[in-house]
N, C-alpha and C positions, 0 to 999 in steps of 0.2 A: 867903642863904637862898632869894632870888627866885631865881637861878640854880640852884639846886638842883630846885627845884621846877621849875622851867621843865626842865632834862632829864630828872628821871625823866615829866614829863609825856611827852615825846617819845618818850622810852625807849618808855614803853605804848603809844603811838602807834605806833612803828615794828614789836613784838610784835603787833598788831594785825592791822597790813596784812600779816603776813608770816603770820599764820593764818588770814586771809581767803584769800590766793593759794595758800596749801597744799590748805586747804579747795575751794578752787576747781578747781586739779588735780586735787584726788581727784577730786572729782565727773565733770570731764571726759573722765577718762578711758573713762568709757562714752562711744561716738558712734555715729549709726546708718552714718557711711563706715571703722567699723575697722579693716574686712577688703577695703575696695575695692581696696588693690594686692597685699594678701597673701594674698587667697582671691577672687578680681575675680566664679569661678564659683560662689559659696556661697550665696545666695540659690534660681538656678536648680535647682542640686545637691538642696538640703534638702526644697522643694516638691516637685520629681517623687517622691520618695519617699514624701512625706509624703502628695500625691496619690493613689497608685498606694494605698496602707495604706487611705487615707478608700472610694476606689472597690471596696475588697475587703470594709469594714465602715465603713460611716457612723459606728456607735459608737467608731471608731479616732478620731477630732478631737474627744470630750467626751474621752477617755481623757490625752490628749496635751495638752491644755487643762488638766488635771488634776494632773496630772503639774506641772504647771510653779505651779499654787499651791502644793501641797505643799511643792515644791522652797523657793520663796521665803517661804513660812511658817516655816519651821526653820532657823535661823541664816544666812539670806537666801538670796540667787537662787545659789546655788555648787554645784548639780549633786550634791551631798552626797545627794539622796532616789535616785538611780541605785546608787549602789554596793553590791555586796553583804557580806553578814555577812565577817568574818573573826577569825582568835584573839587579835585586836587590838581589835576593837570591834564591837558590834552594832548594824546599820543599821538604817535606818530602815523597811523594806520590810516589815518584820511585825510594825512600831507600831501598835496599835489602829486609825489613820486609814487605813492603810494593806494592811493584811492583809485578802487573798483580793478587795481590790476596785481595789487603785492598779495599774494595768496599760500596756499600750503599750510596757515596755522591749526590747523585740524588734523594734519599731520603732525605737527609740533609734539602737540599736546598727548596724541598717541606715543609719541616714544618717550615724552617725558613721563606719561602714563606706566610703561612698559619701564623703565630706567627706576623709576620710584619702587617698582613691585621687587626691583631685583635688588636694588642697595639704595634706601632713602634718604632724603636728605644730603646727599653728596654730590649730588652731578648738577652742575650750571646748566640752565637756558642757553645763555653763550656758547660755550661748548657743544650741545646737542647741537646748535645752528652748525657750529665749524666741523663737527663729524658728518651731519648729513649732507653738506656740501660736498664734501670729498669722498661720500659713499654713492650718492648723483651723479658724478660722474663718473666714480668708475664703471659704474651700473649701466652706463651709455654709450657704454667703451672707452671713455678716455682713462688719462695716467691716474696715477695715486701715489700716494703721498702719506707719509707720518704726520698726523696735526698734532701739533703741540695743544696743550689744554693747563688747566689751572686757572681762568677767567671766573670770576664771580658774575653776577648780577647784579644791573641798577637797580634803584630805589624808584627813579623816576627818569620823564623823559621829554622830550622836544619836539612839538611839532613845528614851530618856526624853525630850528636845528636842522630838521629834516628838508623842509622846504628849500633851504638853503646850501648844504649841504649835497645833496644826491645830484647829480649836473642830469637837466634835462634832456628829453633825445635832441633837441633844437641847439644843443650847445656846438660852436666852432671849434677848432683845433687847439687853439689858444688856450682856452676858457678851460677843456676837458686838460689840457696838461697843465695849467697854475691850480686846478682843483686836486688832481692825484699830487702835483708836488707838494702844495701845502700839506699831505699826508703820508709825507716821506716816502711816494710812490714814483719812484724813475718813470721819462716817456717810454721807454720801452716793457716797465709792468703796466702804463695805461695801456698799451699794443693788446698785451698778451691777454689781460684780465677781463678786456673786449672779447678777444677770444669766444668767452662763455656765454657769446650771441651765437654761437656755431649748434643752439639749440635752444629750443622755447619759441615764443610766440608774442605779438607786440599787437595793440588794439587800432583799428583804423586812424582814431587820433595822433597816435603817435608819429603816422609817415605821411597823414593825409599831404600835407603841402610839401612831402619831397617828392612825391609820384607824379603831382598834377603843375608844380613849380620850379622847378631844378631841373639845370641840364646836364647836370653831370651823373647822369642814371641812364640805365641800357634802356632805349625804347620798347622793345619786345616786355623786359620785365616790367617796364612802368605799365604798361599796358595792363598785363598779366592781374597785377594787383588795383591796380581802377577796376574789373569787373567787379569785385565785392570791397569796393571802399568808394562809397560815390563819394562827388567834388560836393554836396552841399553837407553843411555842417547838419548836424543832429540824423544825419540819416547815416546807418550804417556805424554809426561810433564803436560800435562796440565788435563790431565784426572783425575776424584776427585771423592774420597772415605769419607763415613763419618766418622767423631769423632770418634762417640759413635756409634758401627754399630747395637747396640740393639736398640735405641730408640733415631733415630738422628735429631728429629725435636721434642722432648719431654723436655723440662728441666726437670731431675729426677735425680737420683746419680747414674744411671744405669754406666756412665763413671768407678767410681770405684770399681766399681762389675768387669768390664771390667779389669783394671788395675791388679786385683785377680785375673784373670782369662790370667794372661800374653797378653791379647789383645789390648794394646795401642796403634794408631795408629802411633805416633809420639816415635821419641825417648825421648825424653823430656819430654812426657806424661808416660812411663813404667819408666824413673829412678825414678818417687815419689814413684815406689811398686818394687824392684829389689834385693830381697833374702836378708833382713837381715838389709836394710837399715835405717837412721835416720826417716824419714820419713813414713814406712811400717806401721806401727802404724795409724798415721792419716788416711791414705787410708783404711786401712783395718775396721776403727772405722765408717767413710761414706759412707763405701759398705753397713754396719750392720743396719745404723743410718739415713735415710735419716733426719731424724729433726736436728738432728747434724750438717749436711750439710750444711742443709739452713739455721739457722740462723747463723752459722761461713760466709759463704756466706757473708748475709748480713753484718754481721761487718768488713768483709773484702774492701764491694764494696764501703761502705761508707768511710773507711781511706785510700783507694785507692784515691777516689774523692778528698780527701782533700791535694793531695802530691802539693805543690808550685801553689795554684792558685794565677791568678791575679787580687786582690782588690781595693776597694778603686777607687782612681782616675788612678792605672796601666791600662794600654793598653785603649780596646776600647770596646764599640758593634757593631762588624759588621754589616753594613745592608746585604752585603751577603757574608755567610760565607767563599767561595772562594778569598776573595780577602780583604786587608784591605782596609778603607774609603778613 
């Protein structure tokens, strides 16, 4: 009976280690040297373009910054928010979070353009997302960072997923932190990954009812932004205010100076600083700390990247990112 027990012990034991080193594989297979012999020029490649986009419209690196939460909020970082509709499935590009405001895929498609000319066939959608994110903001002055890469491509994608998925600017403090936990995302990477409101630009709908509603917003700035966001619905929709109205083509932590200062543009941006809250803490430590910021930042964008990619032999490389092969 002792011998019995003593192998199925072992038995578990050896299941064990053989799901830790699977587990481990997985993981590994994202690295920030994936493509150093298969794409040696990818880096340089992605940047100039990515550059050349920021230099023609500064709002091009919130855009492209954007782009790549999206992407990784809805059935992880797989390039899936790129594609378009087809009689197979409908994408995610005219999901609520996404319709008339998720943009930059014309930049996309330029560096995937540019990435194809230089080594084909090899480089992910996904990946191009996570490199131009982290070339956006360096580009705007913020930190930088090693992205890991090695993501495939979906096949296909969600727009229910998305809808569901992307927490609207309307969401309470609650809601924004049980959506990043379900994503293996601590409150204090929901803090940080906020953060990258510290540039870009948000549509009158977005804030209408926190400016003309809410009194937990500076009077002067609620003001400020009612001159071009009138209180009646369909007028003005479309008209857009920055982020961060101190320094809104800057990456800097000016955002949660702002947030201390009751100025969030969004509602979902002032519940992380709102009298008392769990949260007030972290905000108020990255108005003081800009180095705090950014490298929380960084450790944020990086296990951001890594929520469900697809390895190994899943999905695909698109040759263009709109559409699979």
């Amino acid at each position: 009976m002792a011998s019995a027990v003593s192998c199925f012990s072992n038995l578990c034991l050896t299941l064990c280690l053989v799901l830790v080193c699977f587990q481990g594989s997985t993981n590994a297979q994202l690295s920030t040297d994936f493509y150093s012999k298969s794409c040696p020029n990818l880096f340089s490649t992605v940047k100039s373009t990515v550059h050349a986009a920021i230099m023609k419209e500064a709002r091009m690196g919130a855009s492209l910054l954007r782009l790549f939460f999206h992407d990784c909020f809805v059935n992880g970082c797989d390039g899936s928010v790129l594609l378009d509709d087809t009689s197979s499935f409908t994408g995610e590009k005219n999901a609520v979070p996404n319709r008339n405001s998720a943009r930059g895929f014309d930049v996309v498609d330029n560096i995937k353009s540019a990435v194809e000319k230089a080594c084909p066939g090899v480089v992910s959608c996904a990946d191009i997302l996570a490199i131009a994110a982290r070339d956006s903001v360096k580009i705007l002055g913020g930190p930088e960072w090693d992205v890991k890469l090695g993501r495939r491509d979906a096949r296909t994608t969600s727009q229910a997923a998305a809808n569901n998925g992307i927490p609207p600017p309307t969401s309470n403090l609650n809601r924004l932190i049980s959506r990043f936990n379900a994503l293996g995302l601590s409150t204090r990477d929901l803090v940080a990954l906020s953060g990258g409101h510290t540039i870009g630009q948000a549509r009158c709908t977005s804030f209408r009812a926190r400016i003309y509603n809410e009194s937990n917003i500076d009077r002067a700035f609620a003001q400020t932004r009612q001159r071009t966001c009138p209180r009646a619905t369909g007028s003005g929709d479309n008209n857009l205010a920055p982020l961060d109205i101190q320094t809104p083509t800057y990456f800097d932590n000016s955002y949660f100076k702002n947030l201390v200062n009751r100025r969030g543009l969004l509602h979902s941006d002032q519940q992380l600083f709102n009298g008392g809250g769990s949260t007030d803490s972290i905000v108020r430590g990255y108005s003081n700390n800009p180095r705090s910021f950014s490298s929380d930042f960084i450790a944020a964008m990086i296990k951001m990247g890594d929520i469900s990619p697809l390895t190994g032999s899943k999905g695909e490389i698109r040759k263009n990112c709109r559409r699979v092969n």
